[in-house]
C-alpha positions in Angstrom: -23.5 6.8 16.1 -21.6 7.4 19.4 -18.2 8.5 19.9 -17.7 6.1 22.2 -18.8 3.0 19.7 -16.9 4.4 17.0 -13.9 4.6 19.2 -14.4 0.7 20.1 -14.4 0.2 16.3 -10.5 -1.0 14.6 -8.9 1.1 12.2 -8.8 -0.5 9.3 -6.3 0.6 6.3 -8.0 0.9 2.8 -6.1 0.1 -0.5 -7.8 -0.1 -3.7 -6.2 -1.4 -7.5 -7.9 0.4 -10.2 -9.4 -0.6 -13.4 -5.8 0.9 -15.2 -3.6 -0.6 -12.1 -2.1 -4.2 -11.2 -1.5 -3.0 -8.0 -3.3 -2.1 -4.4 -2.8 1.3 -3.5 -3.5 3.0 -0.1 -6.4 5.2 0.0 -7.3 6.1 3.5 -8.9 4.4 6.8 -12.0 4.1 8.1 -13.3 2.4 11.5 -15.5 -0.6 10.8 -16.6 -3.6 13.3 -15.4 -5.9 11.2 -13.8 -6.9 7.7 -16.9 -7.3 5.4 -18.3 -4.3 7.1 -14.6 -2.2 6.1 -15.1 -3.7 2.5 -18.3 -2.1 2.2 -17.8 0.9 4.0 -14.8 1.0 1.8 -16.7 0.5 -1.2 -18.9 3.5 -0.9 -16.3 6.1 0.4 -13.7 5.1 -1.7 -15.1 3.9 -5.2 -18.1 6.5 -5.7 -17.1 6.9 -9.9 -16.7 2.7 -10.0 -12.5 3.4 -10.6 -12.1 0.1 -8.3 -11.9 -3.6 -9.2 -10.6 -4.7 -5.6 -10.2 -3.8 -2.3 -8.3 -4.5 0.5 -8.9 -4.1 4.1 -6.1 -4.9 6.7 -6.9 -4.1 10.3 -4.1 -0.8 11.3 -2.9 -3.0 14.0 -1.8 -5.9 12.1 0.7 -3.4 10.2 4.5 -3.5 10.9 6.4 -0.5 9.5 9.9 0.6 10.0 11.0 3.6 11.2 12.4 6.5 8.5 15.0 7.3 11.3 16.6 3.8 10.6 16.5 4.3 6.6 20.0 4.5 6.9 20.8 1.3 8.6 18.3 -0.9 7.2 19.2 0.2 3.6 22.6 0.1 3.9 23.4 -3.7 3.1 22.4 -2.9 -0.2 24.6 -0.9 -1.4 27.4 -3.6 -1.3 25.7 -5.3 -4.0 26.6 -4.3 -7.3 25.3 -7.1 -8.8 22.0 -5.2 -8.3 23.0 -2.8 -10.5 23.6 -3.4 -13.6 25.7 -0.2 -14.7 29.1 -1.9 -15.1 27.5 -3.2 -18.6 28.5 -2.3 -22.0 24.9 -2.2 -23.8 25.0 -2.6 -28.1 24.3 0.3 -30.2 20.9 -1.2 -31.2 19.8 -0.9 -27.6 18.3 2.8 -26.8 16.9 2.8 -24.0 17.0 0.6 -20.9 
């Protein structure tokens, strides 16, 4: 294969949720023409010892993140809310751990 066909190819992100798992979790990219063709190309690279029971492929340019330099910001609201954390409540004796 070309450089130049590979480089026409989308990125696609990989994320896998294992046999143990109830959740995706990101494993790497790969180029692919298209979705099916990430799924299997997935499947191979990713799942050699069969630890996988689904994949996910999203193309990289579909992906929104937010910038760590505006952590501070974005975060921030949250910690108005003590309601979101519950340490302002007396727990019984009977009750260990939480």
């Amino acid at each position: 294969m070309s450089t130049e066909i590979k480089n026409e190819w989308p990125l696609w992100e990989i994320f896998i949720r294992s046999k143990q798992g109830l959740d995706h979790k990101h494993v790497g990219s790969l180029h692919a023409t298209d979705a099916q063709m990430a799924i299997e190309n997935a499947r191979d690279v990713y799942t050699r010892r069969m630890e996988g029971v689904s994949i996910w492929v999203v193309e990289s340019k579909f992906i929104h993140a937010s910038n760590p330099s505006d952590a501070a910001s974005l975060y921030d609201p949250a910690n108005d809310k003590a309601y979101r954390h519950p340490t302002f409540y007396d727990l019984p004796d009977e009750v260990k751990n939480m």
